[in-house]
N, C-alpha and C positions, 0 to 999 in steps of 0.2 A: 885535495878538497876534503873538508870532515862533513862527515852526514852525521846525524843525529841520529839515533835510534830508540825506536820504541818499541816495547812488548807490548804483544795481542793478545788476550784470550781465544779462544772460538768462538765469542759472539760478537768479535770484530771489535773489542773494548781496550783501551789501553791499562796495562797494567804501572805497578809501577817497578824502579829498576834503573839505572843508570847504565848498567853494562848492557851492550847487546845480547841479545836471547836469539842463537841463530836457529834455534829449536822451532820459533812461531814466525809469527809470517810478517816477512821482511816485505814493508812497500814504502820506496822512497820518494816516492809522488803524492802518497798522501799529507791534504793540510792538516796542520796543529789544529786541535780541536783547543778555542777561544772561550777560556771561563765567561758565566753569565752574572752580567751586569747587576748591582745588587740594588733593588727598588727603594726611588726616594720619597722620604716621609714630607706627607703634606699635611700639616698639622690645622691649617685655616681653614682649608675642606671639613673637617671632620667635625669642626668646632662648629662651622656653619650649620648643619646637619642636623648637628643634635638640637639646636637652635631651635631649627626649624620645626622637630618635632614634637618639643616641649610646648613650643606657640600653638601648634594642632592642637594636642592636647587638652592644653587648658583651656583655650577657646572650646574647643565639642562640651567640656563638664561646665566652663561658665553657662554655655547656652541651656543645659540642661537645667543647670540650679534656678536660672532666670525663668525658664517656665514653670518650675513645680511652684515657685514663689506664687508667680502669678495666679494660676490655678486654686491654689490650696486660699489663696486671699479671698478669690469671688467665690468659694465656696462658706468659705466663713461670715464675710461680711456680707454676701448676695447685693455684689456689686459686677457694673459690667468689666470685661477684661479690656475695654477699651482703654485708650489714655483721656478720655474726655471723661468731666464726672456726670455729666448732664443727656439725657436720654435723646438723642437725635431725633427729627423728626422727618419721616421720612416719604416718600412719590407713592401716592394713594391709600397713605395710611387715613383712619377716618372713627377720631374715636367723638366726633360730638354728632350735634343732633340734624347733620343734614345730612341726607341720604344718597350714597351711593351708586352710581348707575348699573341695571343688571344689563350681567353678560348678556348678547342677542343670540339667539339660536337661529339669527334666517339664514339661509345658505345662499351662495352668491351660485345662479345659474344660467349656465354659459351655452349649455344644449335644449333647443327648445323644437328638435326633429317630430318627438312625437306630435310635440301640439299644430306642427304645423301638417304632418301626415293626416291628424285626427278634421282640423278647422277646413284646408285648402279646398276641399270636396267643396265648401259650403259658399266658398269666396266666387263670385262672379266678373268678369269685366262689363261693365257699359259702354256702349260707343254711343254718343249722340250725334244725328245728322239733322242740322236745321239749317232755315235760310236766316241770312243776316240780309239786311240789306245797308249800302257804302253809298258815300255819296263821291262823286269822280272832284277832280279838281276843274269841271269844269260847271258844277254844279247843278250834275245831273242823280239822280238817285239811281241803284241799281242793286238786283239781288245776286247773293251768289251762295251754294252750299258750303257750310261750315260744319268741319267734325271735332267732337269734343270727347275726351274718355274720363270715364270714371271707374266708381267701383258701388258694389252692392254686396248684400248678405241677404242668403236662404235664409228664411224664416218660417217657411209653413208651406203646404198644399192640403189641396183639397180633390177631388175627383175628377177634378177638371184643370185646375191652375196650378203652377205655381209660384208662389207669392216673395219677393226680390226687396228690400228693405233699402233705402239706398237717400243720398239727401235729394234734398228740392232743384238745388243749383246746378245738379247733374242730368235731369231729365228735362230742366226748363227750356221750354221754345223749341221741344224735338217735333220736326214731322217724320223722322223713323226713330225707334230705337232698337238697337242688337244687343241681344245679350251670350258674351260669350262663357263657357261653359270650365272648368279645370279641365277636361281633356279636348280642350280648342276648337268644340264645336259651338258654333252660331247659328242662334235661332231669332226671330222678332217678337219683339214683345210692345204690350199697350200698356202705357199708365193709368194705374187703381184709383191712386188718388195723391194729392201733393197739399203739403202744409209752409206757406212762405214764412211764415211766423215764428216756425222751428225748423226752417231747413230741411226736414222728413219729407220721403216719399215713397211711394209705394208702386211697383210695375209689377206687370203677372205675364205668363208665360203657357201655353198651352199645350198640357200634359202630352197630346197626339203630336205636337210638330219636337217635340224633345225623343231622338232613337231610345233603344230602348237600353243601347249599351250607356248613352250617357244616362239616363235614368241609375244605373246600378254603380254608376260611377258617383253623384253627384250625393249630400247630405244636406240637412236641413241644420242648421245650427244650435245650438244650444245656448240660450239666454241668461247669463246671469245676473248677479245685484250689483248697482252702482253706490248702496247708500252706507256697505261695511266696509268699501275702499279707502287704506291710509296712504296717506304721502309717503312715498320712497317705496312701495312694493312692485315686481317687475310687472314690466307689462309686453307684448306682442303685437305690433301693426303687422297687416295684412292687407295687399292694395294693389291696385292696380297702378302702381308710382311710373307717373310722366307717360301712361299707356303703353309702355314695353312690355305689360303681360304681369303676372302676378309678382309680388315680392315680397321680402321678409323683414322688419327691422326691430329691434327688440329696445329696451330703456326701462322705465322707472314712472310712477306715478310721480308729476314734476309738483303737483296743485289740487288742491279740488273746490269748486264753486267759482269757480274764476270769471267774474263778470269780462263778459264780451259783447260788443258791441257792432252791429254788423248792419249793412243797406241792403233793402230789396232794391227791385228792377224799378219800384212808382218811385224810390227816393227818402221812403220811410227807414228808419232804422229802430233795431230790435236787438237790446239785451239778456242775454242768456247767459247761466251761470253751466260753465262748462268742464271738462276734465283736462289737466294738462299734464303732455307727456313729453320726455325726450327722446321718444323713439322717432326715427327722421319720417317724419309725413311731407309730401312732396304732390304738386299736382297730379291729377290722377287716383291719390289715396281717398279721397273724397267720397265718402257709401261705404267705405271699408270697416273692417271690424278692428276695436281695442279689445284684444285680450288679455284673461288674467291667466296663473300659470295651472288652473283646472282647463285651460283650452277653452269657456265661456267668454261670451260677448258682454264685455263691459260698457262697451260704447260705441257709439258709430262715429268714424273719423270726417274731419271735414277740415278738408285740405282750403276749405275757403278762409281761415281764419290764421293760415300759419304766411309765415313770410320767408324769402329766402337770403334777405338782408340779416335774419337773427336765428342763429339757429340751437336748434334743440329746443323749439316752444311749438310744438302742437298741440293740437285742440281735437277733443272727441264729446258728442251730446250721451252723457249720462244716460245707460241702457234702463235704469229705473226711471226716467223724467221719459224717455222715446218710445219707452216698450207699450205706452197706453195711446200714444199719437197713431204708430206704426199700427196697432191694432182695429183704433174707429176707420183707417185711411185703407184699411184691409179687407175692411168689411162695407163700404163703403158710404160710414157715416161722415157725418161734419164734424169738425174739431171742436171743442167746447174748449177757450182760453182763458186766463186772464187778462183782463186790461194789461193792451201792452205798454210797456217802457218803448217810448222813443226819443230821438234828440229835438225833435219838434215839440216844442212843449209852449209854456204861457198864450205868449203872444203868436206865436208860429215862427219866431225867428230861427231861423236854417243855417247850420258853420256849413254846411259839406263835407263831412269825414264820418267815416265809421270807426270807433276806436275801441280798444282794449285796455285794461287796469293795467299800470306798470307800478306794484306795488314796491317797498323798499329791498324786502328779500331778493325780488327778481330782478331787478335797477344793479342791486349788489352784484348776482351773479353775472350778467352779462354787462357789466361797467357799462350802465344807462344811469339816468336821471330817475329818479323820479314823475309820475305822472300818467297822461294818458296817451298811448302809443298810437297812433295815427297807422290803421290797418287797411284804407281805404281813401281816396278822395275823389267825391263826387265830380263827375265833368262838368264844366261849364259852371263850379261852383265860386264862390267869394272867397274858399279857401286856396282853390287850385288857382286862381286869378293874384291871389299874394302870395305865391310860391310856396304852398304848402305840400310835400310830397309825401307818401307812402315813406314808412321807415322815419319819417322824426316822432318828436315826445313834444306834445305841447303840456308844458310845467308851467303855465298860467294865463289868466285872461282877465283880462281889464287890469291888469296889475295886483290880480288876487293871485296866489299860487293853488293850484289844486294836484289832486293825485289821486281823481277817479274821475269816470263818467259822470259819474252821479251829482259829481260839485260842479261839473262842468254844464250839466243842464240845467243846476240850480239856478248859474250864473244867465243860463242863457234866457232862461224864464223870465229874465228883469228886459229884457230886452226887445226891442220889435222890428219886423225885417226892414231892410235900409240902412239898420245905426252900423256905423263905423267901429269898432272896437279893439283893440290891441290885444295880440297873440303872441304869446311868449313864445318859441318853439326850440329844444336843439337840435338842430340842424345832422342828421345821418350822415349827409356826403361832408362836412366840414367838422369830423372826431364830435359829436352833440356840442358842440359848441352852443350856445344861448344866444339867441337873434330876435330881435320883436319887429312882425308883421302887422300891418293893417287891413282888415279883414270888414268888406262890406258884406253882413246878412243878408241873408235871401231867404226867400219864402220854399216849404217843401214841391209848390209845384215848379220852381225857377230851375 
């Protein structure tokens, strides 16, 4: 057998030699150490590469030269660096002569604790207790006690009383009435004096049956003006809503002067130009206060004029138009009015309904018609007889269209109780659908 030999150094390295070297160290078990592979040229890689980099390159300096162009152009010719040569026109640019609208500085306000902490002292409930009297179905009449709640406003005392601001419809037909206090104490109280005309009235309370803890608890409220009020500024109800006890709902001036049109208890009805708000007024808010966001009494609410078919339209009596009623009924004079507006007019022909302006703006908002909103129907009247209900719009009569009270009593003035006449109406329960009724007049006492 031939072994092949190789000489070591001492760092274990092959030398070179052919003969054996028995001198260094003989290991016949170790592998041949196998020359390294010599690397193959890839010439296509390399070419790619540079390729590639030359493309960077010139790309980065084109894009440079391409802007100074630009640049160094709209400085010379004071042109813009757009591609367009024509000066764009652009969202609230405003160079001719119509103006502008200014920014608003009102704040949107969402806390209104103080004014309720400061007003609630002044806020009362009313309970009325009166007899009604029903007739059976056997066509007997009979009495029985009926309770009604509202609401009032502190207005004033004197040494002896104190004086409770509240409307007409909430005290009318009491043989008791309670007034309960912000910290839930009830006491009785007698009516000063009542105005049907305007809704207003007046109860008073005596300073000795009031303890003396609710004395230091309760306030007199604070009056303000109803005549520097604009549309859209917040406002504050305060009421006794559905007689659960007091509550809070806040909105926005909706309207102001809003003819309204409303039936007393004889049958007469009486327009008034009123405050409209979206703050939710609900039975019970009715003698409540509208405030503004100094925490003053803008208005007295009267839950008698809102409905719960259309919401977000209540009604409050302008605290400048009430504040001189509230005061002769305080002191216990007679009201001094004007000739009032009512729907009995010419001849005394009588529809039956008490109604409100549904102007175009407020038609828009709450997708109505146009016309006059039907807030009322009299019983046993020629309207409630042609199925006229609470909640439609009559948008014409006689085949004239109208879209106030005002043309509605114009129309009625040609007219004399007995005639027949045709009522446009749309219909509430059927999306206002347009329906024409026939409507026999009647006289105010029918």
């Amino acid at each position: 057998m031939n072994y092949q030999y190789y000489e070591y150094d001492s760092n274990d390295n092959q030398t070179s030699g052919q003969e054996p070297n028995y001198g260094g160290d003989f290991n016949p078990y170790r592998d041949p150490i196998k020359p390294k592979k010599p690397k193959k040229e890839r010439p296509f890689l390399k070419t790619l590469g540079k390729t590639v980099a030359i493309a960077l390159v010139f790309g980065l300096v084109s894009g440079c030269v391409f802007q100074s162009v630009n640049y160094f152009a709209s400085k010379t010719l004071g042109t813009s660096s757009s591609s367009s040569s024509t000066t764009a026109t652009t969202l609230t640019s405003n160079d001719g002569s119509v103006g502008s609208t200014a920014t608003s500085t009102a704040v949107t306000i969402t806390d209104v604790s103080d004014i309720v902490d400061n007003v609630m002292p002044a806020i009362v409930q009313v309970t009325n207790m009166s007899i009604v009297e029903y007739r059976s179905w056997f066509g007997q009449n009979y009495e029985q006690k009926s309770e009604s709640a509202g609401s009032g406003i502190i207005i004033s005392q004197d040494d002896n009383y104190l004086y409770i601001a509240t409307n007409n419809h909430v005290v009318e037909g009491a043989s008791t009435l309670t007034i309960t206090f912000c910290d839930d104490q009830a006491v009785e109280a007698e009516i000063q004096g009542t105005d049907a005309n305007t809704d207003l009235a007046v109860v008073k309370v005596k300073l000795s049956d009031i303890s003396e803890d609710t004395l230091n608890n309760i306030k007199v409220a604070t009056l303000g003006s109803s005549d520097d009020i604009k549309v859209g500024e917040s406002a504050v109800v305060i009421g006794n809503a559905l007689g659960y006890g007091q509550s809070v709902t806040t909105g926005v001036i909706s309207a102001l002067e809003r003819d309204v049109t409303f039936e007393n208890t004889d049958g007469s009805t009486i327009t008034q130009q009123l405050l409209q708000t979206d703050a939710a007024v609900n039975p019970g808010n009715s003698g409540g206060a509208l405030l503004n966001m100094n925490g003053e009494v803008i208005g007295v609410v009267s839950a008698k004029y809102s409905d719960t078919d259309v919401e977000g339209m209540g009604y409050a009596i302008p605290i400048s138009t009430a504040s001189e009623v509230i005061e002769s009924l305080m002191n216990g004079e007679a009201v001094s009015s004007e000739e009032e507006e009512t729907e009995t007019t010419g001849n005394g022909a009588y529809l039956g309904i008490a109604g409100v302006d549904l102007d175009s703006q407020t038609a828009y908002q709450y997708n109505m018609p146009t016309g006059v909103y039907v807030a009322q129907v009299v019983s046993g009247s020629g309207s409630e007889e042609a199925g006229i209900v609470k909640g439609d719009v009559i948008t014409a009569f006689n085949d004239t269209e109208i879209t106030s009270m005002a043309e509605l009593q114009e129309l009625l003035a040609e007219c004399n109780p007995g005639d027949t006449v045709n009522v446009s109406i749309a219909q509430a329960s059927n999306n206002y659908a347009i329906t024409t009724v026939q409507v026999t007049l009647g006289t105010q006492e029918s």
